[in-house]
C-alpha positions as CSV (number, residue, x, y, z in Angstrom):
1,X,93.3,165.7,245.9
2,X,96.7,166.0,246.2
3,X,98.4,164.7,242.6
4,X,100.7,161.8,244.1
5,X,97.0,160.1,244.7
6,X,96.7,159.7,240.5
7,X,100.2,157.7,240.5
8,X,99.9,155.8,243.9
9,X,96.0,155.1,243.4
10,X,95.5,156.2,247.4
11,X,96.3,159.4,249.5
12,X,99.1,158.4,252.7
13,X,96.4,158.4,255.3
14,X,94.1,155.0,253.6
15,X,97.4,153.0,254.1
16,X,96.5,151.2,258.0
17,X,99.3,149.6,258.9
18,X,102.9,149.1,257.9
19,X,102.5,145.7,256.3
20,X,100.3,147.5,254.4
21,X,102.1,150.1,253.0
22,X,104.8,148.0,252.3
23,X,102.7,145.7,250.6
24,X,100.5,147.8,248.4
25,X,102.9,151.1,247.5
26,X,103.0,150.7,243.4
27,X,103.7,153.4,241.6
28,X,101.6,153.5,237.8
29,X,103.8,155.6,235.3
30,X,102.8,155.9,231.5
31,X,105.5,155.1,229.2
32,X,105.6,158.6,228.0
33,X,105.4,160.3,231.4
34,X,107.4,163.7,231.6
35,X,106.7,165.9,235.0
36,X,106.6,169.2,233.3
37,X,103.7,167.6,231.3
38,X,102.3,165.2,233.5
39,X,102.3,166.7,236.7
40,X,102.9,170.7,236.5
41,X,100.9,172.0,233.9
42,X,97.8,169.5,235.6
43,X,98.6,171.4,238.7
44,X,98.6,174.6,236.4
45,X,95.0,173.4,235.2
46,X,93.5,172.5,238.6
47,X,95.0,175.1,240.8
48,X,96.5,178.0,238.7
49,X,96.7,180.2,241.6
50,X,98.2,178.3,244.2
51,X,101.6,179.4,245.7
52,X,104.0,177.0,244.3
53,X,107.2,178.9,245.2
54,X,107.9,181.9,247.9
55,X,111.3,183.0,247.2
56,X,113.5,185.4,249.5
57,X,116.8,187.1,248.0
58,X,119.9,187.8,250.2
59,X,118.7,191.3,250.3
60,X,115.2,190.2,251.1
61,X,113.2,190.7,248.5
62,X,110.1,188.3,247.7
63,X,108.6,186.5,244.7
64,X,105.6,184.0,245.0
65,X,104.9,182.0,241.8
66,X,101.6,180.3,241.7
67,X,101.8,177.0,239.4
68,X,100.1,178.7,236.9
69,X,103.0,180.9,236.8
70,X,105.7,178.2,237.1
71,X,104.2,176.5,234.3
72,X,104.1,179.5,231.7
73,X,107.3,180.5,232.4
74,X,109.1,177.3,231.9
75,X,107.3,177.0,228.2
76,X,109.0,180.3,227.5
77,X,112.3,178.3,228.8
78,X,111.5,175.2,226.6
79,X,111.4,178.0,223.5
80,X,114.6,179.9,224.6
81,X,116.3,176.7,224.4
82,X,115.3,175.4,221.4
83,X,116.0,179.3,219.7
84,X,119.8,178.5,220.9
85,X,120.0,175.3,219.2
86,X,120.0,173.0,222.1
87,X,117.7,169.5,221.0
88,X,116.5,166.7,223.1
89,X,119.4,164.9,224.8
90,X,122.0,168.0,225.1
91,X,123.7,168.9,228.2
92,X,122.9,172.5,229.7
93,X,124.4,172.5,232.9
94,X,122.9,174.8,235.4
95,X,124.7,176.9,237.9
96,X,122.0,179.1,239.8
97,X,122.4,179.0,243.4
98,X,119.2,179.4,244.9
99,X,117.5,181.5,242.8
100,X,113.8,181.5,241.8
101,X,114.7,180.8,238.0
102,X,116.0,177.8,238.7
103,X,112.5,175.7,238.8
104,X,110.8,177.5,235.4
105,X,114.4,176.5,233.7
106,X,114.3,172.8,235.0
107,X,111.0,172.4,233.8
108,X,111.3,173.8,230.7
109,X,114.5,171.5,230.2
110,X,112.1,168.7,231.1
111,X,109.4,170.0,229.1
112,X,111.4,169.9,225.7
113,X,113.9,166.7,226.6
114,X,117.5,168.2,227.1
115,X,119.4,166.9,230.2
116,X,120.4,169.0,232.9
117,X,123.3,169.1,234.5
118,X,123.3,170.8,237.7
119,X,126.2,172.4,239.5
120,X,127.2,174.3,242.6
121,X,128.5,178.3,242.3
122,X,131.1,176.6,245.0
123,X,133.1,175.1,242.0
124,X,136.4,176.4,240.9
125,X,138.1,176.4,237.4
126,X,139.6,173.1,237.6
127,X,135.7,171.7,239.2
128,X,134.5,173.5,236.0
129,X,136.9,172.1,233.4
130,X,136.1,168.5,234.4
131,X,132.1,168.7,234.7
132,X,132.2,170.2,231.5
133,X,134.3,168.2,229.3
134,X,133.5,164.6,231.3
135,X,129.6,165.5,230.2
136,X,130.2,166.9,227.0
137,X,127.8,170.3,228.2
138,X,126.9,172.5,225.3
139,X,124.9,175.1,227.0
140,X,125.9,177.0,230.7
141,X,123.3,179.0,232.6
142,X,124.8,180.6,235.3
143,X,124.2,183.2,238.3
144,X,126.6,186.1,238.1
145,X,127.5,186.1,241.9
146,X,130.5,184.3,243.4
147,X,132.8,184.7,241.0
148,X,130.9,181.6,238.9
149,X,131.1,183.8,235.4
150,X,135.3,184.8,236.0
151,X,135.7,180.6,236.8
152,X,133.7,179.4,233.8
153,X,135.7,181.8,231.1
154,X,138.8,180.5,232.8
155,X,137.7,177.0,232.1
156,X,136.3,177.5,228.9
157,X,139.4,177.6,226.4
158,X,139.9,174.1,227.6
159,X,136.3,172.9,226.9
160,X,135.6,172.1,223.0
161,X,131.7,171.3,223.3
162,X,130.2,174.3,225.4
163,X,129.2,176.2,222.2
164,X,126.3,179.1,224.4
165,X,126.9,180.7,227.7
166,X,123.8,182.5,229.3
167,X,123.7,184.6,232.1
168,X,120.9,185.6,234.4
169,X,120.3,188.6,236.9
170,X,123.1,190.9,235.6
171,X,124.6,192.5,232.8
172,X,125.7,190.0,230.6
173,X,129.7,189.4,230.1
174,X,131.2,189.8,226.5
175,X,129.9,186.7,224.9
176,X,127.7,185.7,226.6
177,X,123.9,185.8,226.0
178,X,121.5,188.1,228.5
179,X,119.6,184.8,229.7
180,X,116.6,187.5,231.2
181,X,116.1,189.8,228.0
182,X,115.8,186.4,225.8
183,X,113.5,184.2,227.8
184,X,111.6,187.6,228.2
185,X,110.9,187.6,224.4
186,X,110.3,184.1,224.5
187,X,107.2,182.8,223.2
188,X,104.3,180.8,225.4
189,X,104.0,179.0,221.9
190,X,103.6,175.0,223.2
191,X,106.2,172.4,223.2
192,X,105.5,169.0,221.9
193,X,106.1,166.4,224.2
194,X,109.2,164.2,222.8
195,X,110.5,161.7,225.7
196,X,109.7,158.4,227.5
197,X,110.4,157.3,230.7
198,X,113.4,155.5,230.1
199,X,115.4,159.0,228.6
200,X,117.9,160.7,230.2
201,X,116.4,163.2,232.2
202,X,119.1,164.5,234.7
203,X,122.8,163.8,235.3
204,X,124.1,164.8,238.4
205,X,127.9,164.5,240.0
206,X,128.4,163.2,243.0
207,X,129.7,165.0,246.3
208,X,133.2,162.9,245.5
209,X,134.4,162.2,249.3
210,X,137.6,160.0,247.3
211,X,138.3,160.7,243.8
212,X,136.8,162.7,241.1
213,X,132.9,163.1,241.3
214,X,130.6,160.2,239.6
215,X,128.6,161.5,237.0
216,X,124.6,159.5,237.6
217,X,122.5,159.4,235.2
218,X,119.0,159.6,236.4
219,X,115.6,159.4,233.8
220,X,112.0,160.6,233.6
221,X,110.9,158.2,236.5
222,X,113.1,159.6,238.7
223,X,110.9,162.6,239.6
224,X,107.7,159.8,241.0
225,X,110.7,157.8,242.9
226,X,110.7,161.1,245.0
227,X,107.0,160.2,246.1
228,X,107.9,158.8,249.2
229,X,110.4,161.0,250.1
230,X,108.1,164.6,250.2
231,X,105.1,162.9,250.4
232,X,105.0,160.2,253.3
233,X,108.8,160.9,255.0
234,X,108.5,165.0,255.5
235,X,104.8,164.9,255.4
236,X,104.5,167.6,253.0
237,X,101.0,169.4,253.3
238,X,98.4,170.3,250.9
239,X,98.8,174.1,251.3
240,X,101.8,174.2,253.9
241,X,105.3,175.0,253.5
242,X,108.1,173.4,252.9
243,X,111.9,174.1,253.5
244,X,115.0,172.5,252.6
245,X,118.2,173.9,252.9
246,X,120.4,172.9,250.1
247,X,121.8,175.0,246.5
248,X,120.5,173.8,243.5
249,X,123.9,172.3,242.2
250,X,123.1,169.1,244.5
251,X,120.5,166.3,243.9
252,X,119.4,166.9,247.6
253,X,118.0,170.1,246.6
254,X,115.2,168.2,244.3
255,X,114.3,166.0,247.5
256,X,113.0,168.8,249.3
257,X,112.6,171.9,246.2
258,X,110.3,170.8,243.8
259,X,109.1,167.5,242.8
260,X,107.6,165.4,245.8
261,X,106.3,168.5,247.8
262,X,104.2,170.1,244.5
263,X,102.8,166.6,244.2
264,X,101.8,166.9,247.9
265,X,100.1,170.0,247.1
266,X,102.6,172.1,249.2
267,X,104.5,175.7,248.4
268,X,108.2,175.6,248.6
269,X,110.1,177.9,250.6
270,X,113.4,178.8,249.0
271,X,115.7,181.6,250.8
272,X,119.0,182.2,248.5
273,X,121.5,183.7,251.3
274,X,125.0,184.0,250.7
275,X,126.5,182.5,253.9
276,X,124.7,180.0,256.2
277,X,123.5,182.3,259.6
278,X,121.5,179.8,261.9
279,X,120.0,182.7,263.4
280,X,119.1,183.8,260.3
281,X,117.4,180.6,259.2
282,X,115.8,180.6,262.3
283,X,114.0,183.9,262.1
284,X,113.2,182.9,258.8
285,X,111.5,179.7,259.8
286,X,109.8,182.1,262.2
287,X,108.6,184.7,260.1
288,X,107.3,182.7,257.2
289,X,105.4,179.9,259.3
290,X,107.5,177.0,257.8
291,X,105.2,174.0,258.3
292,X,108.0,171.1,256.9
293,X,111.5,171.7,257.3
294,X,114.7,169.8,255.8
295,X,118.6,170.0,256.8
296,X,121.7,168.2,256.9
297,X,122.8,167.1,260.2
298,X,125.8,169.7,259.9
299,X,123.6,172.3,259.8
300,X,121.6,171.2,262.3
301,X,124.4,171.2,264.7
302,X,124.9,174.8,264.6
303,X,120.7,175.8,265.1
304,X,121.0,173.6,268.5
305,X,123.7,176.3,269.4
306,X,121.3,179.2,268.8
307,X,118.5,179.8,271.8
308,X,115.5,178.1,270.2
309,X,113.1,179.3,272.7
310,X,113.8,182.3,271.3
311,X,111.8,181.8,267.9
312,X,108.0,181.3,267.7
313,X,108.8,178.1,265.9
314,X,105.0,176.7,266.3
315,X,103.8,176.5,262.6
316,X,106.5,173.5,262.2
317,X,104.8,169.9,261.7
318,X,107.6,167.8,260.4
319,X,111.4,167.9,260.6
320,X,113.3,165.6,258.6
321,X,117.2,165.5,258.4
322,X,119.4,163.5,255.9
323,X,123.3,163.6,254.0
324,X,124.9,162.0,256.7
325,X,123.9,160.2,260.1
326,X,122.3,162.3,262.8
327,X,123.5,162.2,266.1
328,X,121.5,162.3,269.2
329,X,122.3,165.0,270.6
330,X,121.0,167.0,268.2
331,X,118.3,164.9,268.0
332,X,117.4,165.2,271.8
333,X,118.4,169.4,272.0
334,X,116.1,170.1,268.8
335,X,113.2,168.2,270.5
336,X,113.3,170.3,273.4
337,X,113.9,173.6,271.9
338,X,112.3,173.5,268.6
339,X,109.3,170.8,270.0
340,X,109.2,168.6,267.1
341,X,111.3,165.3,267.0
342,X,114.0,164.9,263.5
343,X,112.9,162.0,261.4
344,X,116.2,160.3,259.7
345,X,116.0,159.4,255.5
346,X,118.7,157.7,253.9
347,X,119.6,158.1,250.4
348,X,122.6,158.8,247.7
349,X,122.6,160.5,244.5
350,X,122.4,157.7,242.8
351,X,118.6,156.8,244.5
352,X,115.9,158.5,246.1
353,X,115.2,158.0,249.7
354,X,115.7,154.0,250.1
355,X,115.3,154.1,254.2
356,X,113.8,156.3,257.1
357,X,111.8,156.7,259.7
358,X,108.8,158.7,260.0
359,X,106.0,155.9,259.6
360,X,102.8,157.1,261.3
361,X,102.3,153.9,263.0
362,X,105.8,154.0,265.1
363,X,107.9,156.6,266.9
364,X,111.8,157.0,265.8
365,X,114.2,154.8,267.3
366,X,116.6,157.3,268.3
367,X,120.1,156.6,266.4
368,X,118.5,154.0,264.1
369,X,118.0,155.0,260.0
370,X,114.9,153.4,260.4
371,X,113.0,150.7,257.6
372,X,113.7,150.6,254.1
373,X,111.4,152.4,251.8
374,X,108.6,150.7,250.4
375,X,110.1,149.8,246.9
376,X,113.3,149.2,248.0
377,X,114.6,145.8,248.8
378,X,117.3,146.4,251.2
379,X,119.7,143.6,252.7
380,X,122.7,144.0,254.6
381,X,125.3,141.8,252.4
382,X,128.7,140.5,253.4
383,X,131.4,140.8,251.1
384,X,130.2,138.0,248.9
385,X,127.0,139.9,248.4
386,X,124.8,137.3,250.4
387,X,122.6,138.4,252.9
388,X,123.8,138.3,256.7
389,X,121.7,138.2,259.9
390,X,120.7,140.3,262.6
391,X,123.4,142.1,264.3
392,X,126.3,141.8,261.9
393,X,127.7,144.7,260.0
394,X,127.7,144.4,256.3
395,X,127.7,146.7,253.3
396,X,123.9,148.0,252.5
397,X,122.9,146.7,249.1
398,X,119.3,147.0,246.9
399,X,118.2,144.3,245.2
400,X,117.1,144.7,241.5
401,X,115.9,141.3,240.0
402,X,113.0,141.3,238.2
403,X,111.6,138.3,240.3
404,X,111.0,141.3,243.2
405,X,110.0,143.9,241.4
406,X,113.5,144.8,238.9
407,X,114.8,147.9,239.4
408,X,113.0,150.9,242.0
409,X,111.7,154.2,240.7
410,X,114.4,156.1,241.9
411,X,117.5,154.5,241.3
412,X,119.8,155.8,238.7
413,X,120.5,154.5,235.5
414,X,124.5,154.0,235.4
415,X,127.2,156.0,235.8
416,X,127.9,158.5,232.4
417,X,130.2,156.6,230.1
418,X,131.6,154.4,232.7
419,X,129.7,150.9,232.1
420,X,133.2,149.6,234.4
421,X,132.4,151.6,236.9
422,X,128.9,150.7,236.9
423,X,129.4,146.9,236.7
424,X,132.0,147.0,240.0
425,X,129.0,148.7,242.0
426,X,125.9,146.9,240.3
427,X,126.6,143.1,239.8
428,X,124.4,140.1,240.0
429,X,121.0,142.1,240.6
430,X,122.8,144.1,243.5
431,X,123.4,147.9,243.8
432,X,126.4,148.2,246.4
433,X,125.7,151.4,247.8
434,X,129.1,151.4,249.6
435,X,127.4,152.5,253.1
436,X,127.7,149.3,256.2
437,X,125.0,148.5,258.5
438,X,123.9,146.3,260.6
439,X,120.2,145.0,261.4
440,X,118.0,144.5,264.6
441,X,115.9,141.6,265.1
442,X,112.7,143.9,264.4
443,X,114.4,144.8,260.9
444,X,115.7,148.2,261.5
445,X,118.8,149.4,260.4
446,X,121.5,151.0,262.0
447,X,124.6,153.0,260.8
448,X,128.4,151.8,261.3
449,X,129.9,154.1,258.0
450,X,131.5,154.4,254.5
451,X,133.3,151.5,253.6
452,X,136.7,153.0,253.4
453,X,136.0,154.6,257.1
454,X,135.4,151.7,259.0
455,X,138.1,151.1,261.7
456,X,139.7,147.7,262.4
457,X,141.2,147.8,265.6
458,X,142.5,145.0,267.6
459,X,140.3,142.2,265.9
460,X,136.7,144.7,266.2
461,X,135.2,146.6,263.5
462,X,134.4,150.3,264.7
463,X,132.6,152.5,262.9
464,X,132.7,156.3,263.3
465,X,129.4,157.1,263.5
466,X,128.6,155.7,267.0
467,X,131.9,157.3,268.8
468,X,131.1,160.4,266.6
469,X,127.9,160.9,268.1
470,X,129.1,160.2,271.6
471,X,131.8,162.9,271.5
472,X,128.8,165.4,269.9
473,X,126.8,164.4,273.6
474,X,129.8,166.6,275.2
475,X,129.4,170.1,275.4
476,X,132.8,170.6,274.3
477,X,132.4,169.7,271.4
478,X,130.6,171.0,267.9
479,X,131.7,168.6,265.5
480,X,134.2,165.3,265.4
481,X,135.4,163.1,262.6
482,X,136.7,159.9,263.7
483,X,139.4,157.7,261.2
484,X,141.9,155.2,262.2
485,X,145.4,155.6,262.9
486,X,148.2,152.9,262.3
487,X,148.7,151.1,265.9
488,X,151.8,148.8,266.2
489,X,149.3,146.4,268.9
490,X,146.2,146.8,267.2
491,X,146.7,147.4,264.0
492,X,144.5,150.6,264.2
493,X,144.0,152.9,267.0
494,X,140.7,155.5,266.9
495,X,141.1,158.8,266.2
496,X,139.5,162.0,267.5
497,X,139.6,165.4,265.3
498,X,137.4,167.7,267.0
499,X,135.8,171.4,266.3
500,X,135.9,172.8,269.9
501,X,132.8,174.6,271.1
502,X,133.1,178.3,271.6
503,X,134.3,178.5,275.4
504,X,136.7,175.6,275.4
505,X,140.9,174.9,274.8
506,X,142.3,171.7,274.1
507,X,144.1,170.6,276.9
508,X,145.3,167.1,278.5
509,X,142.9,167.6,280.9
510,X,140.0,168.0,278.2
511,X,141.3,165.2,276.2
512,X,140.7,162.8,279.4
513,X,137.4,163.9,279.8
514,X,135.9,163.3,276.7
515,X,137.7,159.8,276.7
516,X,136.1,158.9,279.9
517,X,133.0,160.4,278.6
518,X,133.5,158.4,275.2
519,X,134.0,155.0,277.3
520,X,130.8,156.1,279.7
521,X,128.5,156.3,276.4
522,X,129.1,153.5,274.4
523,X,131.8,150.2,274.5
524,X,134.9,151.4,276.2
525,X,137.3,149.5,273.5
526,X,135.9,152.5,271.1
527,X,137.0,155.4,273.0
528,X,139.4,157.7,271.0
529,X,143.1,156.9,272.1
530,X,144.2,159.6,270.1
531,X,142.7,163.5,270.2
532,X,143.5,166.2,267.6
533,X,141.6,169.4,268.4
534,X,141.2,171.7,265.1
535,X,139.6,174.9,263.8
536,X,137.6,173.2,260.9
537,X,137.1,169.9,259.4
538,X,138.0,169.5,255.9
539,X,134.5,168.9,254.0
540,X,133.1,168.4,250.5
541,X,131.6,171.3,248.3
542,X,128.1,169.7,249.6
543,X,129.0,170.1,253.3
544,X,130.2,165.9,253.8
545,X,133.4,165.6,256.8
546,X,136.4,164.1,254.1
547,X,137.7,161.7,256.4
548,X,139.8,160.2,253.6
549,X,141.3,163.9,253.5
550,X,142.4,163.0,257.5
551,X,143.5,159.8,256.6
552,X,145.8,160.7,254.0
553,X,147.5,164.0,256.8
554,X,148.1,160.6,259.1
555,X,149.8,158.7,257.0
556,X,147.3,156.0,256.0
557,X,145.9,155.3,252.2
């Protein structure tokens, strides 16, 4: 039986009904529960040889892991660890791309209780500097490519705690230790288990779309939060294979890389390529007979381009996308080329997935995020933080009292040595996720924006998302970020910065069209008065539109 069932107490397909799945999802965790324990070395136990990880290089070579092997090699981790002087509670921050030693390390930094901090090879000095000192890091582990090694020594005369730098899949810099060559000697000698649920486990940073990055703070539960998201949203198989697309520097990349799918019984497919081709992830989807697949929205946007009739895409079961709001368009091209429909999760790095669609028991509701999560209690709040009716737009909050159920498996623990910070988005039993929403009579929930992007405009609140996604319904266009502008009459006006579609000029003429086209789609008062046609949006280092970066070029703060 797939290994979720010992924690849930029933497999997906015994829940009947929706009622009673939200009803009757618990989650049973022991006090002391650890995954590398708990979870991979029982996998190791019952099904040694099954493939647990099918990795393709850049250059495409191939490595399958079985658990059996996964879980060896991460004791030999655990020991290398301890052999540099790193103890339960250090920060060994991990910058590895995608490649295949990333999930023996994680384990073995879960096995023998030091936190990992995870990172993207996309940082620069200054990224470096920051992480490094703001979590006190003792220990790097890094990939040689990109530049990531040059960065890290540039960062490190500013950086009093890091005391060991490893590298991995190279020759090793002066000073720094050959990561391959140690864990090689290490030995398979076992690790005593030393943590309980309530440790730190994992501290992540966030994407930081304004300001510097958050540093959250998840613990042990964390990985069994993730149950819903691999298990009953992408409908990971017992023997299939699962892709997400993400570098293991983010949080997204353990939604869809390791935790949930193994306990669904699935393999994970992980390709490490340099630059994003979506003919190339195609052909790889392809080859490999990917049976659940997981992308961002963005990236999404760019395989609809690509002739999907063109790739024998039949092996795929289950698409899932998440990391921002997907439009329908891309929704409505991917059904038709690609013949499987995109099921929406919501989620931050400070939870797990807290709403989505993808029950069994209903179809999507095309341009909707869906129901919360069982084990989420999710109201849409006004700013007082009480709970508003259908069809108002207010900010999307979790409830945490203890008289419905206290705090989800899932959700973080705090932000890293900012209790202030904490307090102003966790108060009275709420976590203020910062996202707005409103909800349907039938209790879904639908997507107006951030916060901060919401456009007030002549005595209406607009949010971007709905004229985003009808620009994206126009051929001309690839992607859109909409912001406000300062209006003299209406306070606001709505903005239009738009990635043209290979083909097509900005003209006046163009500009007309897709506001008549905007006011065809959705309420005419939302149409974009104002048109900027560009080469690129500016984005995050995870891939997120900045719109606070357009903001700030027009003018408004």
């Amino acid at each position: 039986m797939p290994l979720y069932e010992k924690y849930t107490g029933r497999h997906r397909d015994d829940f009947c009904t929706l009622d009673d799945l939200s009803k009757n999802y618990k989650l049973n965790v022991p006090d002391d529960f650890n995954f590398a324990f708990d979870c991979l070395d029982a996998m190791a136990a019952q099904t040694p040889d099954a493939l647990a990880l099918l990795w393709l290089s850049n250059a495409g070579e191939e490595k399958r892991f079985s658990f059996g092997d996964i879980s060896r090699l991460s004791v030999k981790a655990a020991n290398f660890f301890i052999s540099q002087g790193v103890v339960k509670g250090d920060m060994v921050m991990l910058t590895m791309s995608r490649d295949w030693r990333y999930w023996p390390v994680l384990m073995g930094l879960h096995r023998m209780g030091a936190v990992a901090v995870p990172a993207t090879y996309l940082l620069t000095k200054k990224d470096f500097e920051y992480r490094m000192n703001a979590a006190s890091v003792k220990m790097l582990l890094t990939t040689p490519r990109f530049g990531v090694t040059k960065a890290m020594d540039e960062a490190l005369p500013n950086c009093p705690t890091v005391e060991k730098l490893a590298v991995f899949g190279g020759e090793a810099p002066a000073g720094w230790i050959d990561f391959d060559a140690e864990w090689d000697a290490a030995p398979e000698t076992p690790v005593a288990r030393n943590t309980v649920k309530g440790d730190m486990m994992l501290m992540a940073f966030s994407s930081g779309t304004t300001g510097y990055p958050k540093m959250v703070w998840h613990d042990y539960t964390y990985p069994l939060g993730h149950i819903m998201t691999g298990c009953f949203w992408q409908r990971c198989e017992d023997g299939g294979l699962h892709f997400t697309i993400s570098d293991t520097g983010w949080l997204k990349s353990l939604w869809g890389k390791m935790y949930s799918q193994w306990l669904s019984g699935s393999a994970v497919f992980t390709y490490d390529f340099d630059k994003f081709s979506a003919p190339d992830i195609l052909e790889k989807i392809a080859k490999y007979k990917v049976t659940t697949f997981c992308a961002p929205p963005t990236m999404y946007r760019y395989l609809i381009k690509e002739d999907l009739k063109k790739y024998d895409l039949s092996a795929l079961r289950h698409c899932v996308a998440a990391g921002e709001a997907l439009n329908p368009e891309i929704y409505n091209v991917w059904q038709t080329g690609a013949g499987q429909k995109i099921f929406e999760g919501f989620g931050q790095t400070e939870t797990t997935l807290s709403c989505w669609t993808g029950y069994p028991w209903m179809q999507p509701r095309l341009g909707s995020m869906g129901l919360p999560a069982p084990g989420y209690r999710m109201i849409i709040a006004d700013d007082a933080g009480s709970e508003v009716g259908p069809g108002v737009t207010g900010e999307i909050c979790i409830r945490t009292d203890e008289e419905g159920g206290g705090k989800p498996f899932g959700l973080f623990s705090g932000y890293y040595r900012d209790d202030e910070m904490t307090k102003s988005v966790w108060r009275d039993d709420l976590y203020h996720t910062g996202d707005t929403a409103y909800k349907d009579e039938m209790g879904f929930l639908w997507y107006v924006g951030r916060l901060d992007d919401v456009i007030k405009s002549s005595g209406y609140r607009i949010g971007p998302f709905e004229v985003e996604s009808a620009m994206m319904e126009h051929p001309a266009v690839t992607e859109c970020a909409v912001t406000g502008v300062p209006d003299p009459e209406r306070g606001f006006a709505v903005k239009a910065t738009v990635v043209l579609s290979e083909g097509y000029s900005g003209s006046a003429e163009l500009t007309k069209e897709l506001q008549t086209h905007v006011k065809k789609v959705t309420a005419p008062y939302k149409y974009p008065r104002i048109i900027q046609y560009v080469d690129s949006l500016p984005k995050t280092i995870s891939g997120k539109i900045r719109r606070v970066e357009i903001r700030e070029k027009d003018g408004v703060r």
